[in-house]
N, C-alpha and C positions, 0 to 999 in steps of 0.2 A: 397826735394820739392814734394810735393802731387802730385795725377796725375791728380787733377783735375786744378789743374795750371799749370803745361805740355803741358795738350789739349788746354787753353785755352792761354796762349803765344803760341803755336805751329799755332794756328787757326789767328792766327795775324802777322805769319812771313810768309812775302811773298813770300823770297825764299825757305821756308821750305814747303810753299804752291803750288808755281809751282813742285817742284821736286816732292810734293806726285803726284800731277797728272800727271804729267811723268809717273813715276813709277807706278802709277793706270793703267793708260793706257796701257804702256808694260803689265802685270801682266792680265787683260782682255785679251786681243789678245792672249796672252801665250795660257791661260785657253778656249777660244774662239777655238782655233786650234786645241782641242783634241777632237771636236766634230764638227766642220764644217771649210771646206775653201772650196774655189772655183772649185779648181781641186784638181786632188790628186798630190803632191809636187813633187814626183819622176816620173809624166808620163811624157814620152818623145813623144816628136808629131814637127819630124823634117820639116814639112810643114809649122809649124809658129817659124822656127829659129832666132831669133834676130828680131821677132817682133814689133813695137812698141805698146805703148795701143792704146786699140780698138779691135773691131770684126774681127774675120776671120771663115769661115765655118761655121757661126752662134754662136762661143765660144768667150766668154767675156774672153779678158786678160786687165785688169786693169790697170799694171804696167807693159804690155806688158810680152815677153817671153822671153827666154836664148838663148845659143848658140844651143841647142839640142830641143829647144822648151817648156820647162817646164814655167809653169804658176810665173810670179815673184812673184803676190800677196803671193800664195796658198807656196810660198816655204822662203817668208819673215816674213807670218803667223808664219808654224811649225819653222823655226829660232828662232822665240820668245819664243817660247815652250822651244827650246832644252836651252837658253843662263839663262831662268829661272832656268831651270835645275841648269846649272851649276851654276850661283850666289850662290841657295840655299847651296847646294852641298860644293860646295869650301870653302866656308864663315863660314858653321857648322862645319865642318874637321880642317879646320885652327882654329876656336875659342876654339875646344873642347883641341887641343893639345895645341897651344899657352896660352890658360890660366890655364890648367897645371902645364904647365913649369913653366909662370911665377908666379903662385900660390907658389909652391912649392921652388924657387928660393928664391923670399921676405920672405915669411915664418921662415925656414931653415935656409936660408943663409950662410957663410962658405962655406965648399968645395962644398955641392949642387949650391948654387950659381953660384959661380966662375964657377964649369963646363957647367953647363947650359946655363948659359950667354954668353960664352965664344965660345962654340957652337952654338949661335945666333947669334954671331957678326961673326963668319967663313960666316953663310949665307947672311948677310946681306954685306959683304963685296965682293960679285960676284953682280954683274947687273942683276936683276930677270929676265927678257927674257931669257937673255944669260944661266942664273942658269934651266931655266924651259926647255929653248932648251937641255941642256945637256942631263935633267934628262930624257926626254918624246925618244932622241937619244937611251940613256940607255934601257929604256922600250919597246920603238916601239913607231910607231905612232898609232895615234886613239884615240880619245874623250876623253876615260874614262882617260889612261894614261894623255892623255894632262891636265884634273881636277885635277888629283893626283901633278902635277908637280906644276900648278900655286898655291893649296893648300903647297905644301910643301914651295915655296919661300913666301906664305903670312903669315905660321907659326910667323916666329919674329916679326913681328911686333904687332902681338894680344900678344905674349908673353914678350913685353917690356912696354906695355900698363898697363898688369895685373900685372906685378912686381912693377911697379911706384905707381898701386891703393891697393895693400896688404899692401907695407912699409908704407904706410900714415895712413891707416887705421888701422894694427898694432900695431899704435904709439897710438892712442887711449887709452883712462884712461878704459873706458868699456872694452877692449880688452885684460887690467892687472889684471880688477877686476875677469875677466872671468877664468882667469889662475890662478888666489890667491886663487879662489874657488874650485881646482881643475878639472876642467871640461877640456875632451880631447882633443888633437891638433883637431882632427874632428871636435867634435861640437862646437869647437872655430871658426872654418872655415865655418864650414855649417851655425851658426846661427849669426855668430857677422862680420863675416869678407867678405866674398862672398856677401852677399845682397849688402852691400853698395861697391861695387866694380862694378857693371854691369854696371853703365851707360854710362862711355865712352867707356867702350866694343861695347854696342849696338850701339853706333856713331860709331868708325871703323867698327864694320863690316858694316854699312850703308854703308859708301864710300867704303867698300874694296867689295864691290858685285860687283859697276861699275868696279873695277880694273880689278876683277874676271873676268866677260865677257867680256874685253876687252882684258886683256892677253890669255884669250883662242881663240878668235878671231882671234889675232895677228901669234898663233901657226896653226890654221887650214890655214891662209891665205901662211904662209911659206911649208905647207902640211904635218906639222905634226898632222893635226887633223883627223877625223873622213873619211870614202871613200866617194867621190864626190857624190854619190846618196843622202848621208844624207843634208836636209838643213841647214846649218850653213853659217850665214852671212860672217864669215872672206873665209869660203872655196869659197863660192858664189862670193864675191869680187875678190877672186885670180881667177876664173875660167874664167869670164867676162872683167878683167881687159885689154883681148888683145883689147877688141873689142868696151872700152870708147870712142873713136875717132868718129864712126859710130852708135854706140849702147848705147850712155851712157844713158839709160834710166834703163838699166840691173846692173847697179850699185848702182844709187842712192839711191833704196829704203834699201836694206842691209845696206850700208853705212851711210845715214840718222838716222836709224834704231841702231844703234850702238852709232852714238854720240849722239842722242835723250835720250838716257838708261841710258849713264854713265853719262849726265849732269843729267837727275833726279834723281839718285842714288848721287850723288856728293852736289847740293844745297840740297837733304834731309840732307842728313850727314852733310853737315855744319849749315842748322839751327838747327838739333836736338842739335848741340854740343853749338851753343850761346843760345839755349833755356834752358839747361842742367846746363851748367857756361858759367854765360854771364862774366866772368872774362878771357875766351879764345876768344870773340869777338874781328876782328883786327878793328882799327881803321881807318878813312877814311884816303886814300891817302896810305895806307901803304902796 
């Protein structure tokens, strides 16, 4: 499919339309926080403890303040920052090794196969929280560990994706004429076989970025993520969480903030994939 018929079904699908500006929008505010927010994220100013929005001492809190006084806006901003981060992060990590493996699986095949995949389905058969808890247990807690962890339970799935688009594409009469020619397993892979493999990659990983920021969310909010001074929405929600009864104003915007991201991260990835093969579009009712 051209990409000038990409943009131009892409520009006429509505959920593909709301989710890029979701995701526009996250993606601004990320970018916006590495050179301005309202306060600085980490100062504590226990005079406007659990604040609601509005004025105090002549200072604007927006979305009111925390348990220790820290500005919600100015720490929901730098959150966008750090959850970009990881999307990118985890999503590039996972796709570089999962379509490796499954490169080299379809390809190969035989005992590369069978190990490989076999090795896939060990991970895929743990509950990824549960897998990602272990691993980040294993490591220690903190950020970076917690990206390593939710990247490593995303690995199989970009590697079951990539193994399903080599066998097809494989099977291809260009891809016999290419090898009858002599021409190496590489430049088999580099010029005939990889280009036309990307595009449902590029859908996974769409969706797998919301996954991404949401299982690492899910890990700061249990405390395996980063130390409470950093902003991060899941830690932000656990830290605030006593205080929803009286204060839920310190919650919502983190939490908002999360399921806003991974809904536009989510309807992108689903229309780029009926924009892509409208032959994976479900049908209504189902």
């Amino acid at each position: 499919m051209k990409r000038s018929r990409v943009w131009a079904r892409l520009a006429r699908h509505r959920m593909s339309v709301t989710g890029a500006a979701l995701v526009a929008a996250f993606a601004c505010v990320a970018i916006v926080s590495f050179f301005y927010t309202p306060h600085d994220p980490r100062e504590v100013n226990l005079a406007a403890k659990n604040l609601p929005p509005g004025e105090h001492d002549g200072e604007r809190y927006a979305f009111g303040a925390d348990a220790v006084g820290r500005d919600i806006l100015s720490r929901t901003m730098a959150g966008a920052r750090i959850s970009l981060r990881v999307g990118l992060f985890v999503v590039a990590g996972a796709i570089l090794v999962g379509a490796a493996a499954g490169t080299l699986s379809a390809y190969y095949g035989g005992a590369v196969d069978g190990l490989l995949m076999r090795f896939m389905d060990m991970l895929l058969a743990v509950p990824g929280i549960l897998l990602a808890i272990v691993i980040v247990t294993i490591l220690g807690p903190g950020l970076r560990n917690a990206m390593i962890a939710v990247g490593i339970v995303a690995i199989p799935q970009y590697a079951r994706v990539m193994r399903a688009e080599v066998l097809r594409v494989k099977a291809q009469e260009y891809v016999s004429a290419a090898r009858a020619l002599g021409a190496s397993d590489w430049r088999i892979l580099r010029r005939a076989v990889l280009p036309n493999c990307l595009a449902p990659l590029f859908v996974q990983g769409t969706l797998g970025m919301g996954t991404a920021i949401l299982e690492t969310a899910g890990l700061s909010y249990l405390g395996l993520g980063d130390d409470p001074s950093v902003p991060e929405w899941g830690r932000m929600i656990a830290e605030q969480f006593g205080y929803v009864r009286r204060a839920w104003w310190t919650v919502v915007p983190p939490l908002a903030s999360i399921s806003l991201v991974v809904l536009g991260f989510n309807l992108l990835g689903d229309g780029l994939r009926d924009v892509m093969d409208p032959r994976l579009r479900q049908t209504p009712g189902a």
